[in-house]
PyMOL commands that place a pseudoatom at each C-alpha (Angstrom):
pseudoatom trace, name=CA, resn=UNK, resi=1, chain=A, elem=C, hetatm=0, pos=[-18.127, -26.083, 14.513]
pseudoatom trace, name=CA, resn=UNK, resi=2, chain=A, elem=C, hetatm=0, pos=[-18.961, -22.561, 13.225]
pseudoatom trace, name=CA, resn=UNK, resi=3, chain=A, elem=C, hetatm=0, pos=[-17.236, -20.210, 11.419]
pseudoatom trace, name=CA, resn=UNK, resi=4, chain=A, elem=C, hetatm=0, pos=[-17.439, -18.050, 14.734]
pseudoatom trace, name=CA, resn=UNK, resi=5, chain=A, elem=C, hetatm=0, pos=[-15.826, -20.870, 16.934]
pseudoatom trace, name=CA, resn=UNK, resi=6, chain=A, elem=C, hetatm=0, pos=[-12.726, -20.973, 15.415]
pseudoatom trace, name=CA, resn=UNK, resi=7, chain=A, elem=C, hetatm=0, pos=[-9.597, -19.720, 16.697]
pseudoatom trace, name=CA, resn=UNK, resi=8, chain=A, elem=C, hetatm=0, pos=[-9.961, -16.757, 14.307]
pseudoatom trace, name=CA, resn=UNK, resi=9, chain=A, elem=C, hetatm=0, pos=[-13.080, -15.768, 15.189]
pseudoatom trace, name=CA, resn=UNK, resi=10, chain=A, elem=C, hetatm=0, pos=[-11.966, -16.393, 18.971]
pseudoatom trace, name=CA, resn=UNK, resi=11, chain=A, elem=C, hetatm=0, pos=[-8.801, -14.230, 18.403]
pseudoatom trace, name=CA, resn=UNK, resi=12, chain=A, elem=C, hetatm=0, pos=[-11.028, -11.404, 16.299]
pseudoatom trace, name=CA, resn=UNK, resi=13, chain=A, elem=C, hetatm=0, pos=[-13.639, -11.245, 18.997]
pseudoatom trace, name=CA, resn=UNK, resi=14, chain=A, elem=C, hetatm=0, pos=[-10.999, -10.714, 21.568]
pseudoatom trace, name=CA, resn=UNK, resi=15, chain=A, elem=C, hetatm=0, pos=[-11.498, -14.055, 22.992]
pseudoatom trace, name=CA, resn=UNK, resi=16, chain=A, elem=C, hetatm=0, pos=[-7.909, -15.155, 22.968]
pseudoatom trace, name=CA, resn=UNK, resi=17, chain=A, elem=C, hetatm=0, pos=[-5.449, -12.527, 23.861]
pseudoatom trace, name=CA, resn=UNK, resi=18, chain=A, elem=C, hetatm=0, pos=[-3.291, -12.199, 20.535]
pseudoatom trace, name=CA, resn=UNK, resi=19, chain=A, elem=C, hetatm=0, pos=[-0.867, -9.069, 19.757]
pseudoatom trace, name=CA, resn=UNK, resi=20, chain=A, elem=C, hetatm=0, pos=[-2.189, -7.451, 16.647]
pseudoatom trace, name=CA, resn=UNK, resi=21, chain=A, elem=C, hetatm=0, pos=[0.087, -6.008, 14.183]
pseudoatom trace, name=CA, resn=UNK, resi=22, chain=A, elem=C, hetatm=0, pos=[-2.794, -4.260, 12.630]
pseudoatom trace, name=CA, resn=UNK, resi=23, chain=A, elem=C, hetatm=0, pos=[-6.272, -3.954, 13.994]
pseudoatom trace, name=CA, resn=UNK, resi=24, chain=A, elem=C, hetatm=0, pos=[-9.445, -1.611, 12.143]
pseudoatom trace, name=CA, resn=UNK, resi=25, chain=A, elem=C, hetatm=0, pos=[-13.282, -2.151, 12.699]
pseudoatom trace, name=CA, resn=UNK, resi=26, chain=A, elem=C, hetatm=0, pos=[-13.101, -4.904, 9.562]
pseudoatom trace, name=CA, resn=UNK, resi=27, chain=A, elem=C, hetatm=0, pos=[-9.933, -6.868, 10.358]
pseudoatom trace, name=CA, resn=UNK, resi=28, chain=A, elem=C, hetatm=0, pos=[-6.740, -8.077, 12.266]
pseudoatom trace, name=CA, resn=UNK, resi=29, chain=A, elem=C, hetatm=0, pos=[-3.425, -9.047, 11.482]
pseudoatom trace, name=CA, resn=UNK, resi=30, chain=A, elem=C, hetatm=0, pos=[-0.923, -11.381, 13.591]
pseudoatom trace, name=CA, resn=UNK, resi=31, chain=A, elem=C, hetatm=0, pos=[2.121, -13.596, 13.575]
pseudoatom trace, name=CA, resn=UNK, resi=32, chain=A, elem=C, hetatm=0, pos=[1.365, -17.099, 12.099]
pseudoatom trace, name=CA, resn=UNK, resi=33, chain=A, elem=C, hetatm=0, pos=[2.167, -19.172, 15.160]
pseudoatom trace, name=CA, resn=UNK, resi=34, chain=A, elem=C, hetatm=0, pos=[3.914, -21.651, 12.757]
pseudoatom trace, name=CA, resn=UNK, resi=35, chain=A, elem=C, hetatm=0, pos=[5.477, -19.581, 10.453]
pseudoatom trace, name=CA, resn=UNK, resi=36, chain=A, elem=C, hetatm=0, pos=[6.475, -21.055, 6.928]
pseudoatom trace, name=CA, resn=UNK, resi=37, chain=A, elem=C, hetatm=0, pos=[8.991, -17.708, 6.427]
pseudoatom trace, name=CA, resn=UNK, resi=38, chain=A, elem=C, hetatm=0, pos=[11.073, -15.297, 8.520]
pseudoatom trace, name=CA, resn=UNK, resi=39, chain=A, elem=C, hetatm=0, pos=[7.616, -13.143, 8.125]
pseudoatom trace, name=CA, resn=UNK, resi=40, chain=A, elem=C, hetatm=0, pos=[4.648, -15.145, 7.965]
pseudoatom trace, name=CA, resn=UNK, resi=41, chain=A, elem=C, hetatm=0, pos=[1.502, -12.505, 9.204]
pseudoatom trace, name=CA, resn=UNK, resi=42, chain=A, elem=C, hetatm=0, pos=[-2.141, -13.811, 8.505]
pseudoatom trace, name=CA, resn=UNK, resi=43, chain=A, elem=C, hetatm=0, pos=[-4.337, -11.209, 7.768]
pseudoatom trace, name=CA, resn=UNK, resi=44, chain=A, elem=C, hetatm=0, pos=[-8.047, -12.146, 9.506]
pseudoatom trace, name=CA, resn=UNK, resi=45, chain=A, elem=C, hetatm=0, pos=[-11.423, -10.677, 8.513]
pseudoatom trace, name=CA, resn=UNK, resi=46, chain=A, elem=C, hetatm=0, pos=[-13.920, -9.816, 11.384]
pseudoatom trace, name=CA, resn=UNK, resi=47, chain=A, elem=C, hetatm=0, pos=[-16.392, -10.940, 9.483]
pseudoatom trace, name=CA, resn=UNK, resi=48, chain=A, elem=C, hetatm=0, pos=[-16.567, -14.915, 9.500]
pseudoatom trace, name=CA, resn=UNK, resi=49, chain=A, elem=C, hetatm=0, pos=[-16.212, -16.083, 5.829]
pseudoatom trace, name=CA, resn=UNK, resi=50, chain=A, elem=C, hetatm=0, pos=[-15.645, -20.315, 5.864]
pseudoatom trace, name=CA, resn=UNK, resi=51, chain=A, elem=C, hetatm=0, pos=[-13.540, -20.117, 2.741]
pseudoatom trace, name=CA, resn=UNK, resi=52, chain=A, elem=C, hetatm=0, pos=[-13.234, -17.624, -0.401]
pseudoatom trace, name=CA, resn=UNK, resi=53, chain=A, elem=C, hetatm=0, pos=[-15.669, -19.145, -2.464]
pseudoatom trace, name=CA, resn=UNK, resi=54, chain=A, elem=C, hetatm=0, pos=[-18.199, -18.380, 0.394]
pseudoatom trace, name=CA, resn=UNK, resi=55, chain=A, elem=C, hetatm=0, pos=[-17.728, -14.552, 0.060]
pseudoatom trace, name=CA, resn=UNK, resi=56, chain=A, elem=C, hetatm=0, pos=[-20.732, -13.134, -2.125]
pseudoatom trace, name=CA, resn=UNK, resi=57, chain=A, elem=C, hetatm=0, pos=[-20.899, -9.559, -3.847]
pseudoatom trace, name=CA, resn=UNK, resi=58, chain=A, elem=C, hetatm=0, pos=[-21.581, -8.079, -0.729]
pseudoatom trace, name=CA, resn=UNK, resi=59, chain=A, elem=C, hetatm=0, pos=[-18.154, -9.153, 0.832]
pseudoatom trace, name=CA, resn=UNK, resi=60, chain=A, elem=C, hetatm=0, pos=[-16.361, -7.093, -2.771]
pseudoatom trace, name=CA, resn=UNK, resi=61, chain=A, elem=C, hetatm=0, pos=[-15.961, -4.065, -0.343]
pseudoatom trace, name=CA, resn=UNK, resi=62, chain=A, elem=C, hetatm=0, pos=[-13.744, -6.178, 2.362]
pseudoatom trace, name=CA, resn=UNK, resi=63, chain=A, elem=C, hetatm=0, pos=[-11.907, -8.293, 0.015]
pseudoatom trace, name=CA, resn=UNK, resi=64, chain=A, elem=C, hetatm=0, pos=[-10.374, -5.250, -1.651]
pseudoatom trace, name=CA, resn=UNK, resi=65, chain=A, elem=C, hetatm=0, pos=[-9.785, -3.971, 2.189]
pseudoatom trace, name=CA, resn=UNK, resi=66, chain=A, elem=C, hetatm=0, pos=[-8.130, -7.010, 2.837]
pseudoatom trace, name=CA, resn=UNK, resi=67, chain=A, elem=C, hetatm=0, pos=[-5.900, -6.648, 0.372]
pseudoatom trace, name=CA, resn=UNK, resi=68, chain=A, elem=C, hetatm=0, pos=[-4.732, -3.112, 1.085]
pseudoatom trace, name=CA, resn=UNK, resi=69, chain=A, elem=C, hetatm=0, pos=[-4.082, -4.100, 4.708]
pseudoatom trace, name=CA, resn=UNK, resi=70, chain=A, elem=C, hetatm=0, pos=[-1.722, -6.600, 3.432]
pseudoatom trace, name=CA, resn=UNK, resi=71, chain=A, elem=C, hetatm=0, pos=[0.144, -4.093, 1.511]
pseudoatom trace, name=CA, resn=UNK, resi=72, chain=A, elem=C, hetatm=0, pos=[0.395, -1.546, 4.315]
pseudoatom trace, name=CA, resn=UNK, resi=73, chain=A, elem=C, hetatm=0, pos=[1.121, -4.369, 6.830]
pseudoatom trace, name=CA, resn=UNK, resi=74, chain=A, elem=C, hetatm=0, pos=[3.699, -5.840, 4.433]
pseudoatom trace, name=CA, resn=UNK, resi=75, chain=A, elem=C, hetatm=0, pos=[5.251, -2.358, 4.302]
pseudoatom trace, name=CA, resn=UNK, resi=76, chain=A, elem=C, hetatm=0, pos=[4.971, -1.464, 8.074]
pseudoatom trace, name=CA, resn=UNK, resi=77, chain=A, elem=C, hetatm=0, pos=[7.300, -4.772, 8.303]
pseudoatom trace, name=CA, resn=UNK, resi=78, chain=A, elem=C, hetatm=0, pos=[10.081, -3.397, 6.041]
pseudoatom trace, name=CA, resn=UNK, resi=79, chain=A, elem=C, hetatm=0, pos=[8.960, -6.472, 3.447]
pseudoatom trace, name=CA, resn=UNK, resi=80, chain=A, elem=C, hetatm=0, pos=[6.587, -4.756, 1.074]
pseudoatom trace, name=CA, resn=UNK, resi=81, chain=A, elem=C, hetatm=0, pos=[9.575, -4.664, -2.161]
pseudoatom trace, name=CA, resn=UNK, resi=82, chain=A, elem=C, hetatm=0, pos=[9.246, -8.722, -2.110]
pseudoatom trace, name=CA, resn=UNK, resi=83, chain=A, elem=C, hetatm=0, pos=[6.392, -10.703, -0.545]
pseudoatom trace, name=CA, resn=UNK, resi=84, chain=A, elem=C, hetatm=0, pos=[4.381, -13.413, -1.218]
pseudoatom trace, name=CA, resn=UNK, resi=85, chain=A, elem=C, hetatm=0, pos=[0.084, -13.215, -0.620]
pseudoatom trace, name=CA, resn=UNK, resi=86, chain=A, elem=C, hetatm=0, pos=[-1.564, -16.240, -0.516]
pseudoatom trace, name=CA, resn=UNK, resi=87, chain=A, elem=C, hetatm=0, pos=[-5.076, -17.628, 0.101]
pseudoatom trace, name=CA, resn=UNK, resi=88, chain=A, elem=C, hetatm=0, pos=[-5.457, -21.416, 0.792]
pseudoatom trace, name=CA, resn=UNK, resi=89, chain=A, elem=C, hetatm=0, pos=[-9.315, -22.120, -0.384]
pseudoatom trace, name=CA, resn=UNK, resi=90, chain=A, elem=C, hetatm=0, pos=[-11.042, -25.766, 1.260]
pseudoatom trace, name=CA, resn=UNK, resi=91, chain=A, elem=C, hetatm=0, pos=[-9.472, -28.261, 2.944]
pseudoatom trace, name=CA, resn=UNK, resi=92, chain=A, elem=C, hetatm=0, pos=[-7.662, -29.751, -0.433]
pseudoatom trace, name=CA, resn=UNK, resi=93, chain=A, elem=C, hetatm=0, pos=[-6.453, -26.298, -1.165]
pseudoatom trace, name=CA, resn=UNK, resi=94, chain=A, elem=C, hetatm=0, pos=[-4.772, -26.696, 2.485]
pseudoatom trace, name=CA, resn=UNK, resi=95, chain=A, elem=C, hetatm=0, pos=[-7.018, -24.522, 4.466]
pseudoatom trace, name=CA, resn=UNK, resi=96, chain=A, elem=C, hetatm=0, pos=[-7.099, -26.048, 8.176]
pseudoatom trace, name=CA, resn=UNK, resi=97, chain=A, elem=C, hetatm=0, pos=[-8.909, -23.441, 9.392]
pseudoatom trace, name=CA, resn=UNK, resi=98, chain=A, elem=C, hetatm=0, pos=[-12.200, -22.640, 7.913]
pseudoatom trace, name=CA, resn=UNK, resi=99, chain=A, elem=C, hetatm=0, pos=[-12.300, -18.985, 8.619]
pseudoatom trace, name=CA, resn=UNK, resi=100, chain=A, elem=C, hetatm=0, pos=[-10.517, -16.925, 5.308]
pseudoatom trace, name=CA, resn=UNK, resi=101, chain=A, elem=C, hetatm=0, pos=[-7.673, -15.486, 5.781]
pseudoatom trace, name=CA, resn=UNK, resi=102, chain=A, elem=C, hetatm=0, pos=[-4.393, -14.117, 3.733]
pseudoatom trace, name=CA, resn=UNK, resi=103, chain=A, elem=C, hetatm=0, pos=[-0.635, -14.803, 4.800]
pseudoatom trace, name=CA, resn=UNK, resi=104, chain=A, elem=C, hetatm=0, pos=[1.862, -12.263, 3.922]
pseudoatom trace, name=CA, resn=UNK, resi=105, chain=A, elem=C, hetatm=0, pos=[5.066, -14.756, 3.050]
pseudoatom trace, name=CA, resn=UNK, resi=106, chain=A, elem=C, hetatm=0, pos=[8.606, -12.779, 3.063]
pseudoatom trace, name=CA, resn=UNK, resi=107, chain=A, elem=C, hetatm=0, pos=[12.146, -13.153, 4.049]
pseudoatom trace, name=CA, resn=UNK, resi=108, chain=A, elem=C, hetatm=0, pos=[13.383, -15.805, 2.081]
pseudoatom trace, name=CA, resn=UNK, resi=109, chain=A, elem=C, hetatm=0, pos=[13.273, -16.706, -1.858]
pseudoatom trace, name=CA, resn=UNK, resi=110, chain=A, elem=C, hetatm=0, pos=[10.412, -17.651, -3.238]
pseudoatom trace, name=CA, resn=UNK, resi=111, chain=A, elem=C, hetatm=0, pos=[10.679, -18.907, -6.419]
pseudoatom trace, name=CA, resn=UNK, resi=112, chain=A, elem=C, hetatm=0, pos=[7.563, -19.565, -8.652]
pseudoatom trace, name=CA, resn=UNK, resi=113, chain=A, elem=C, hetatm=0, pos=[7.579, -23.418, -8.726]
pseudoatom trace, name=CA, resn=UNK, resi=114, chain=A, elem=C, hetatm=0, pos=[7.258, -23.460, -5.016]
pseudoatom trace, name=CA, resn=UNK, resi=115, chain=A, elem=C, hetatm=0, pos=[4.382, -24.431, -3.389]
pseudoatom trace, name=CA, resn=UNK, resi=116, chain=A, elem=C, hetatm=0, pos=[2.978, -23.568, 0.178]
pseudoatom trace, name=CA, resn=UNK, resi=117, chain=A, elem=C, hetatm=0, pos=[0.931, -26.280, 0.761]
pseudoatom trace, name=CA, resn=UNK, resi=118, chain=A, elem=C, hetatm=0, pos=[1.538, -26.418, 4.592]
pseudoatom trace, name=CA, resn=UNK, resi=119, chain=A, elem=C, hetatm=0, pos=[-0.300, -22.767, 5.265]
pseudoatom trace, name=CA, resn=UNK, resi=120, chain=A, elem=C, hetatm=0, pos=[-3.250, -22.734, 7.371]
for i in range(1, 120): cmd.bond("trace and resi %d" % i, "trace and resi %d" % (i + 1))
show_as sticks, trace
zoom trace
C-alpha cells in the first residue's frame, strides 16, 4: 500500500466524502472517527508523508503550516486555552496509519504522565 492509498490520502483527494473543519490548498482537518477526547480533530497534509521522519527540508515550509492550522483550528473549536498536539511516528510509536498527521486532544484533563498510545 502507498502513502496515496490510504484513507488519508483517499479523504484529502476527495475520494471519501468527509466534512472538513478546515480545508487550504496544503491540508485538511476532520473529526477523528474514534475519538480519544471530547475534541479529537486530526489535522492531514495533502501532501503524502509515511511518517515524520520521512519529511525532508523541503517539507520545513508545511510542517510549520501544519502547526498553525492546529492552532487556528484548536481556536475555531473554543479549545485553543488547553489542548493537547500530538504526532504518533511508526508503527511502535502507535501510528496505524502511515500517512502523518497531528491530533488536536481537548476537553478533558490531561495530565503529563498520560500517554496516548491508542491515536492513529
Amino acid at each position: 500500500m502507498t502513502v496515496e492509498d490510504t484513507i488519508f490520502g483517499k479523504i484529502t483527494r476527495g475520494d471519501i466524502p468527509t466534512e472538513f473543519l478546515y480545508e487550504d490548498d496544503q491540508c485538511v482537518a476532520i473529526r477523528d472517527i474514534h475519538p480519544q477526547a471530547p475534541t479529537h480533530v486530526l489535522i492531514i497534509p495533502r501532501k503524502p508523508i509515511p511518517r515524520l521522519v520521512d519529511s525532508t527540508a523541503d517539507d520545513q515550509a508545511l510542517l510549520g503550516h501544519l502547526l498553525l492550522v492546529a492552532g487556528r483550528v484548536a481556536q475555531d473549536l473554543g479549545v485553543g486555552d488547553a489542548f493537547r498536539l500530538v504526532i504518533n511516528n511508526g508503527e511502535g510509536g502507535g501510528q496505524t496509519v502511515f500517512h502523518l498527521h497531528l491530533h488536536i486532544l481537548a476537553g478533558r484533563e490531561m495530565t503529563e504522565g498520560q500517554l496516548t498510545a491508542d491515536l492513529n
